[in-house]
SELUM-899937 format. One record per residue (C-alpha): residue in three letters; x, y, z. Coordinates in nm, 3 decimals, m for minus. Each point is the difference from the previous one (the first is absolute). Layout:
BEGIN
PT|ALA|X|Y|Z;
...
//
This chain:
BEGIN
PT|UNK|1.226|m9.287|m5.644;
PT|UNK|m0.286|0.199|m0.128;
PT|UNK|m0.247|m0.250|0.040;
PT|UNK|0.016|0.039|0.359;
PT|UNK|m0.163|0.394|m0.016;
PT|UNK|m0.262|m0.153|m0.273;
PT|UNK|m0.369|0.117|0.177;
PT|UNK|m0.152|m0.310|0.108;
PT|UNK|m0.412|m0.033|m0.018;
PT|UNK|m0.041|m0.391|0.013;
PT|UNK|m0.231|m0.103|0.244;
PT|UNK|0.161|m0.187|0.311;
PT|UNK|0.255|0.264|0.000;
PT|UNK|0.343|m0.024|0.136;
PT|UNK|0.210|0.328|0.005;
PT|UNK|0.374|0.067|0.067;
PT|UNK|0.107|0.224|0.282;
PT|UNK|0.231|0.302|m0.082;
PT|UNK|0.184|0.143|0.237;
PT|UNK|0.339|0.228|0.038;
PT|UNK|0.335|m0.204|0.040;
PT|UNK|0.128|m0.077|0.336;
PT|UNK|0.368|0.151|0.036;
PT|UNK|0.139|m0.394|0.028;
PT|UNK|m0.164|m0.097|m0.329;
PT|UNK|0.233|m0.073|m0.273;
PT|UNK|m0.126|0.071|m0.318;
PT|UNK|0.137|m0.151|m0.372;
PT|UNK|0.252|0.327|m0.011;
PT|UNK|0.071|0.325|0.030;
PT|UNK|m0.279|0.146|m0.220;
PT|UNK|m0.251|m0.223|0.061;
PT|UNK|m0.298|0.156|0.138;
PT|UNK|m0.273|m0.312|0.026;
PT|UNK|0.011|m0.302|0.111;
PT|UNK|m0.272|m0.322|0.022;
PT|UNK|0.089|m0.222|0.278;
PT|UNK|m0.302|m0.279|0.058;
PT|UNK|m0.357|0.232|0.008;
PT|UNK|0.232|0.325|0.110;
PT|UNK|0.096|0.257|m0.259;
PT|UNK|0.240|0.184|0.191;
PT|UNK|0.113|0.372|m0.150;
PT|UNK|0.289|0.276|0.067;
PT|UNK|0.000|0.367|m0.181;
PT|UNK|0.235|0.080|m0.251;
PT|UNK|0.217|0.261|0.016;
PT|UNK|0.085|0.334|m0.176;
PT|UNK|m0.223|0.021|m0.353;
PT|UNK|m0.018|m0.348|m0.022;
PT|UNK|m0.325|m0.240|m0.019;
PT|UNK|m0.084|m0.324|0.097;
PT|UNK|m0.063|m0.186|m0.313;
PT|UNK|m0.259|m0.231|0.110;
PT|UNK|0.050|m0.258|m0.293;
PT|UNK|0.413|m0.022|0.059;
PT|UNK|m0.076|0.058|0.369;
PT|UNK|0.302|0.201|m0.015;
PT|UNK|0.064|0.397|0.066;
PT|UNK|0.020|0.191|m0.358;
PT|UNK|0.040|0.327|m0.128;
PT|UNK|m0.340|0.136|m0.112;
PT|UNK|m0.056|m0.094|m0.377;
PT|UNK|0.008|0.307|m0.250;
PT|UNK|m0.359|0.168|0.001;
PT|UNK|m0.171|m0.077|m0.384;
PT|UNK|m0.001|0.267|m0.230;
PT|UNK|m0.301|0.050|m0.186;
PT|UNK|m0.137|0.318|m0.206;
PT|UNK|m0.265|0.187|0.137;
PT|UNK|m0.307|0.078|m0.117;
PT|UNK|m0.138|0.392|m0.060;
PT|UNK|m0.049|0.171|0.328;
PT|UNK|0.285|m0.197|0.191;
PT|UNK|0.294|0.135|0.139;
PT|UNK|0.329|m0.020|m0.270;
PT|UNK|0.314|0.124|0.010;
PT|UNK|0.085|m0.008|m0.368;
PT|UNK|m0.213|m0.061|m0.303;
PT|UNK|0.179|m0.375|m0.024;
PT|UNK|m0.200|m0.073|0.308;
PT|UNK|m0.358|0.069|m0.142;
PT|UNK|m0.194|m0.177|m0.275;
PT|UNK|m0.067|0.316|m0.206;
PT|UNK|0.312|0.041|0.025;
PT|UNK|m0.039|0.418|0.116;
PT|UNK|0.063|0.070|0.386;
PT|UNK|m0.060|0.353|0.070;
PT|UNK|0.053|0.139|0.365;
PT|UNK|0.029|m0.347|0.110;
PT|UNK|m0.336|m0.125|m0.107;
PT|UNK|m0.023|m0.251|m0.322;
PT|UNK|m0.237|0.158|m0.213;
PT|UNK|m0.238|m0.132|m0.265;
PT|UNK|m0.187|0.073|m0.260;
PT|UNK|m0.328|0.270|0.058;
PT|UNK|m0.332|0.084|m0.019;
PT|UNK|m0.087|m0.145|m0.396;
PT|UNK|0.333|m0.087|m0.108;
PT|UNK|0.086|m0.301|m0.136;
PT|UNK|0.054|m0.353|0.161;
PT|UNK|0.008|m0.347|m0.038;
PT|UNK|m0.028|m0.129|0.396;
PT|UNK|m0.135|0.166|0.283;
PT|UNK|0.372|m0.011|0.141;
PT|UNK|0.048|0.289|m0.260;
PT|UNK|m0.237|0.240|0.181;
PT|UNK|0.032|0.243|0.276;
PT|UNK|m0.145|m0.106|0.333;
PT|UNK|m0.404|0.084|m0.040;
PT|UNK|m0.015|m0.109|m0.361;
PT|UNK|0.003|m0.282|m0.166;
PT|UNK|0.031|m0.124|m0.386;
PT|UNK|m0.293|m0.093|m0.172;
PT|UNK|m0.051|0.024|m0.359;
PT|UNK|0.351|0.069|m0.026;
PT|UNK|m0.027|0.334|0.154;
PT|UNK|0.057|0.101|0.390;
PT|UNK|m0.322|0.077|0.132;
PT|UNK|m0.111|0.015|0.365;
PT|UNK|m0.055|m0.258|0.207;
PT|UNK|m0.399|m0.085|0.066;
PT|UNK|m0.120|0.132|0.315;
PT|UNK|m0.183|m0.183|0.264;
PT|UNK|m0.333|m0.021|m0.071;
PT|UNK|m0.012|0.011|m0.360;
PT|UNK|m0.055|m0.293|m0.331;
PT|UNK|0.248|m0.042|m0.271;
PT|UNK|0.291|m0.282|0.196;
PT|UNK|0.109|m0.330|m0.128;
PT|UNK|0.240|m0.031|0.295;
PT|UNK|0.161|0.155|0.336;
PT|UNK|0.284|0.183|m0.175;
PT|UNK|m0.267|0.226|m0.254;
PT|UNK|m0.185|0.107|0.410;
PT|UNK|0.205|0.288|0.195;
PT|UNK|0.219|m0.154|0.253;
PT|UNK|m0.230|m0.058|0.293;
PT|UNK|m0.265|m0.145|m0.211;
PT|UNK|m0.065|m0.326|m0.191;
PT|UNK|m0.205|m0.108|m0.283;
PT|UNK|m0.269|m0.218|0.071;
PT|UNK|m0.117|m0.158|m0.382;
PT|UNK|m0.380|m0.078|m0.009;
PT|UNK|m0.060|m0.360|m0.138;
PT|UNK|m0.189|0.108|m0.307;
PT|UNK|0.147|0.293|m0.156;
PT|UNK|0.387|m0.104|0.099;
PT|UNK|0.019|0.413|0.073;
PT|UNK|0.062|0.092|0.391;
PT|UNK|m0.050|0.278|0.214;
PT|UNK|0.253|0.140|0.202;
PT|UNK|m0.043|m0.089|0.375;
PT|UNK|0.170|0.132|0.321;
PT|UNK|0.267|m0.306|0.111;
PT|UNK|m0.106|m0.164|0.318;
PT|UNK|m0.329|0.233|0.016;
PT|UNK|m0.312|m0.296|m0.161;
PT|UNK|m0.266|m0.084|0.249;
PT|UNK|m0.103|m0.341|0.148;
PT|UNK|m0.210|m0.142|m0.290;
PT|UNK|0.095|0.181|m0.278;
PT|UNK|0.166|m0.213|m0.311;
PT|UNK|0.336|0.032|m0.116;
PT|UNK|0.210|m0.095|m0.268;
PT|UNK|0.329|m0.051|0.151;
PT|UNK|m0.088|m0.246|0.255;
PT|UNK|0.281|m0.268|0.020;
PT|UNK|0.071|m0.272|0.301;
PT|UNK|m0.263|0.175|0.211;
PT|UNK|0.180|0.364|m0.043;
PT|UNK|m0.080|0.296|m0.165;
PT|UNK|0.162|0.340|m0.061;
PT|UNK|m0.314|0.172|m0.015;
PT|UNK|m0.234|m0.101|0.231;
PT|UNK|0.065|0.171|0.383;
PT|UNK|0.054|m0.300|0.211;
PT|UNK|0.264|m0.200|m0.288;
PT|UNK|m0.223|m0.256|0.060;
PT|UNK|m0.220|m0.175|m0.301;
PT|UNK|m0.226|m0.304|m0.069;
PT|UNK|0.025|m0.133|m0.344;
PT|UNK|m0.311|0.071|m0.287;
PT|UNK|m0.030|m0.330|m0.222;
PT|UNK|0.237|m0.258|m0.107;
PT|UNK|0.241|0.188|m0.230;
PT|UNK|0.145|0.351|0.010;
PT|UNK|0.091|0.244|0.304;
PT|UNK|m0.374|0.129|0.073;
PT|UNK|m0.090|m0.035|0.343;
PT|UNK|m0.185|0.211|0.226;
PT|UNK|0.171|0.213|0.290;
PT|UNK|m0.016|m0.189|0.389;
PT|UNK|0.038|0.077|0.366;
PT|UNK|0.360|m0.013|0.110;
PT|UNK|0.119|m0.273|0.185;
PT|UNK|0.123|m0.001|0.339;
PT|UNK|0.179|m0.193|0.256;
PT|UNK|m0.200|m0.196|0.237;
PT|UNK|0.298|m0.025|0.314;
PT|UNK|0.210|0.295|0.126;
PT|UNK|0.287|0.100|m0.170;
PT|UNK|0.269|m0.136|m0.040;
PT|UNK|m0.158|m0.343|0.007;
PT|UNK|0.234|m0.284|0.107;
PT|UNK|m0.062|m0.323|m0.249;
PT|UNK|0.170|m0.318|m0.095;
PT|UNK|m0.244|m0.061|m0.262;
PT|UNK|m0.202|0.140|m0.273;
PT|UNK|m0.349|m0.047|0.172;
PT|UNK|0.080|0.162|0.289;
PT|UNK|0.003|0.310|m0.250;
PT|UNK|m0.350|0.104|m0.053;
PT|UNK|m0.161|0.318|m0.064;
PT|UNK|m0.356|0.112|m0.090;
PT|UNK|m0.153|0.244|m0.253;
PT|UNK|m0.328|0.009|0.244;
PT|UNK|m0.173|m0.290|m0.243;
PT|UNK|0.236|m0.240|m0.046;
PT|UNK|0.326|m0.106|0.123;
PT|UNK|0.349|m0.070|m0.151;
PT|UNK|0.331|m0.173|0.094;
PT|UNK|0.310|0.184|m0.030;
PT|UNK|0.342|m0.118|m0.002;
PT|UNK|0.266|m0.090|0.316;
PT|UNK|0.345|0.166|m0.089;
PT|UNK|0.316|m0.079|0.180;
PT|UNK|0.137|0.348|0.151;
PT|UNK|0.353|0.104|0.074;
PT|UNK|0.030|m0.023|0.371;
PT|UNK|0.170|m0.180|0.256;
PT|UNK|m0.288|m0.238|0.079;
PT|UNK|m0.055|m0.148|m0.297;
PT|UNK|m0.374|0.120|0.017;
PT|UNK|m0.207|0.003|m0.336;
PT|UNK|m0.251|0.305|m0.023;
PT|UNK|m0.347|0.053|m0.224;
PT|UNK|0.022|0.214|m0.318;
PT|UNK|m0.230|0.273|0.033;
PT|UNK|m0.364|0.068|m0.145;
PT|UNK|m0.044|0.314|m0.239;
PT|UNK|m0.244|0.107|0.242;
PT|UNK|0.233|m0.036|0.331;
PT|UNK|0.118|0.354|0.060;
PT|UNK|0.398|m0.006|m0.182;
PT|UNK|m0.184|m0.109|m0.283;
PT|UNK|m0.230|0.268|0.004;
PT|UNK|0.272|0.242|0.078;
PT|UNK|0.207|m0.159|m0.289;
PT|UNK|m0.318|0.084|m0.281;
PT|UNK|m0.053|0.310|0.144;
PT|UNK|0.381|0.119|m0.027;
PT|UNK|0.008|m0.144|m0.342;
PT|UNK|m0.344|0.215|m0.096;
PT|UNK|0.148|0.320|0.098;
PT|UNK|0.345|m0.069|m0.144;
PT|UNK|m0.176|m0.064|m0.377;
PT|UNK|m0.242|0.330|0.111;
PT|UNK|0.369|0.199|0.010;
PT|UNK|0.157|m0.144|m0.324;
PT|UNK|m0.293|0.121|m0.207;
PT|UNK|0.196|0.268|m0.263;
PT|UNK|0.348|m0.074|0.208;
PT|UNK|0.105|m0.374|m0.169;
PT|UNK|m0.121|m0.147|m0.303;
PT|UNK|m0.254|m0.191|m0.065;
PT|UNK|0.206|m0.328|m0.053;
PT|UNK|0.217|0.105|0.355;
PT|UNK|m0.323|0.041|0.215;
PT|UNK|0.097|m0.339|0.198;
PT|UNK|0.393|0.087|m0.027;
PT|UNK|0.265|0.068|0.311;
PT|UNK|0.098|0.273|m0.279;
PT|UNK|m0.333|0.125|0.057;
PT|UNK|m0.011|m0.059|0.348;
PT|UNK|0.296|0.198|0.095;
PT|UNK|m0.085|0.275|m0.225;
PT|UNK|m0.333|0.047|0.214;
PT|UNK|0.204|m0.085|0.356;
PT|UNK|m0.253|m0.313|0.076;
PT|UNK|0.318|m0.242|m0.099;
PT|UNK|0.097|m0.073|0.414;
PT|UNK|m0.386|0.023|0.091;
PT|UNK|m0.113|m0.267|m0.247;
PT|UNK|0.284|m0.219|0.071;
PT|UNK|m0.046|m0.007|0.357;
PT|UNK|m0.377|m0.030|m0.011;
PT|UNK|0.070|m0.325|m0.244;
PT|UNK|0.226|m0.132|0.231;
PT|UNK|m0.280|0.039|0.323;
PT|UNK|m0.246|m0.169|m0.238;
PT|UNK|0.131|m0.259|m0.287;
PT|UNK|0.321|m0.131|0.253;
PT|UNK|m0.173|0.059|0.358;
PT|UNK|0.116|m0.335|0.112;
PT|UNK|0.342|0.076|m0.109;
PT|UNK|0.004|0.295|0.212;
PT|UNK|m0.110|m0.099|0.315;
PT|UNK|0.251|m0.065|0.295;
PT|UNK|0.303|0.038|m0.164;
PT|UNK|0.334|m0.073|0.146;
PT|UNK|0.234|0.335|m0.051;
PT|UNK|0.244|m0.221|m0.223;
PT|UNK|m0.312|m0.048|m0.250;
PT|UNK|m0.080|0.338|0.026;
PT|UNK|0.381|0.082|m0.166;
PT|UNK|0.041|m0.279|m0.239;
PT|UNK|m0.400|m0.127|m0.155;
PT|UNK|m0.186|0.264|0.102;
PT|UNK|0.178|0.349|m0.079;
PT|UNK|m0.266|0.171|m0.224;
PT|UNK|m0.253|m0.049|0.247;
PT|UNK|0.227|0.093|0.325;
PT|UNK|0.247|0.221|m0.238;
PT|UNK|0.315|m0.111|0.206;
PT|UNK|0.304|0.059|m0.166;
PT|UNK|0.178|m0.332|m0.090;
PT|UNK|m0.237|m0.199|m0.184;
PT|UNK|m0.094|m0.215|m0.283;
PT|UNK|m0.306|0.145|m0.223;
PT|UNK|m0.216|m0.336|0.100;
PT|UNK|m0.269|0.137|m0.227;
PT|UNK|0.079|0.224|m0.297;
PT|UNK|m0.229|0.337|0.015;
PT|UNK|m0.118|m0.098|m0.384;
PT|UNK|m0.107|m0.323|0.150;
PT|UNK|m0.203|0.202|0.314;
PT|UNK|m0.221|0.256|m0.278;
PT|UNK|m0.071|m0.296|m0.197;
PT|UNK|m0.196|m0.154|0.276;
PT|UNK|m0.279|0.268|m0.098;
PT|UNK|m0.232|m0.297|m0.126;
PT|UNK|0.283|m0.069|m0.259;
//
């Protein structure tokens, strides 16, 4: 049954409509929490602690949360729990100032290992990076194309024209709008670009991908049609960078990185770890979900809410429709 919550952006689309149960449906049994009937995916809560798996369709108890070890700087509440293997007044710690390493998960948020030896991390504005991770947290390295040596650069801070290095499918960490056009056939180079916006009123209705257009001011670009969640069966537009949750989204991602500098390390910079250490962990997620899954969002019957929808509404009996790990690594990943 999990084809049927697949996101659909074929053009000529054709959506299902999702609605809460009627009190005279019968559903497959006791526990089951989803059913398809025709075009109609029709929904019910589950109770207690339970989820709705959306793959079994059936109510579940919530799998067993992952244990991983954390890196220096994170919260631990032994040494088991931390890399280095040392957790001192609940904080992993790592290795300091000029000690030695062999990663930069050895080093204490700030530093990083180079040379075998924990040094600090470059600061914005100055030479000497071969890559994001050797940059404090809120900066990246952007490599020139002759010497292969970059200069550390303020994420999400490059002006319209300027040329990057990390420009990849039209996006770039550095430059201010996300937005980049490609520099030559080969490699990431491209040169920073107006943000694109919508060109209708949000949300904009669609049942195909050319009804989704948006404009950078020069040229214009088709977007994709995405079935939504709702009890209509209406497909919405994706959004632009430039429409205004996408702006919000870049801008709450900006000032999260600004307040891990010297609080997560280097490698952890994009992490939930990282975000909950600096308290931006709820703010990013629900600025992700108002920008990357708009149409999902929009109209949603209160059944939807419960069971797809729960880190965005934060109901409680739900299935986790999108993993949090999934939601940071939409930051150009």
């Amino acid at each position: 049954m999990l084809f049927i919550l697949l996101l659909s952006t074929t053009r000529g689309i054709k959506c299902n409509s999702y609605k809460c149960a009627p009190s005279t449906f019968s559903f497959l049994s006791a526990s089951s929490c989803l059913n398809q009937t025709n075009t109609t995916i029709y929904l019910r809560p589950c109770d207690n602690e339970n989820i709705c798996n959306l793959e079994t369709t059936l109510c579940e108890p919530k799998p067993a949360s992952q244990i991983f070890q954390n890196y220096p700087g994170e919260y631990c509440k032994s040494s088991f729990s931390c890399l280095s293997n040392s957790c001192i007044n609940s904080t992993c710690i790592g290795k300091s100032l000029n000690q030695q390493c062999t990663d930069n998960e050895d080093c204490n948020p700030g530093l990083r290992c180079f040379n075998q030896k924990c040094i600090s991390q470059i600061l914005s504005g100055q030479s000497g990076c071969s890559n994001d991770y050797d940059c404090i947290n809120s900066a990246g390295c952007n490599i020139s194309s002759t010497s292969n040596i970059g200069i550390c650069l303020d994420y999400l801070s490059i002006s319209t024209g300027s040329i990057v290095s990390d420009c990849s499918g039209g996006q770039s960490r550095l430059c201010k709008t996300s937005e980049c056009t490609k520099v030559g056939k080969f490699g990431t180079y491209g040169a920073c670009k107006l943000a694109t916006q919508s060109l209708g009123n949000l949300p904009v209705v669609c049942t195909d991908n050319l009804n989704c257009t948006g404009t950078d001011g020069k040229y214009s670009y088709t977007g994709l049609c995405t079935c939504g969640y709702n009890d209509n069966a209406t497909a919405y537009c994706n959004l632009f960078n430039g429409d205004l949750p996408g702006v919000n989204y870049y801008n709450m991602w900006k000032n999260s990185l600004n307040a891990s500098v010297n609080a997560c390390n280097t490698l952890r910079r994009f992490s939930t770890e990282c975000l909950n250490k600096t308290s931006y962990l709820g703010k990013i997620t629900y600025s992700t979900w108002n920008f990357l899954f708009y149409p999902q969002i929009q109209n949603n019957d209160a059944c939807v809410q419960e069971t797809i929808l729960y880190q965005y509404y934060g109901t409680p009996s739900s299935s986790l429709f999108l993993s949090m790990s999934l939601l940071v690594l939409t930051f150009f990943n």
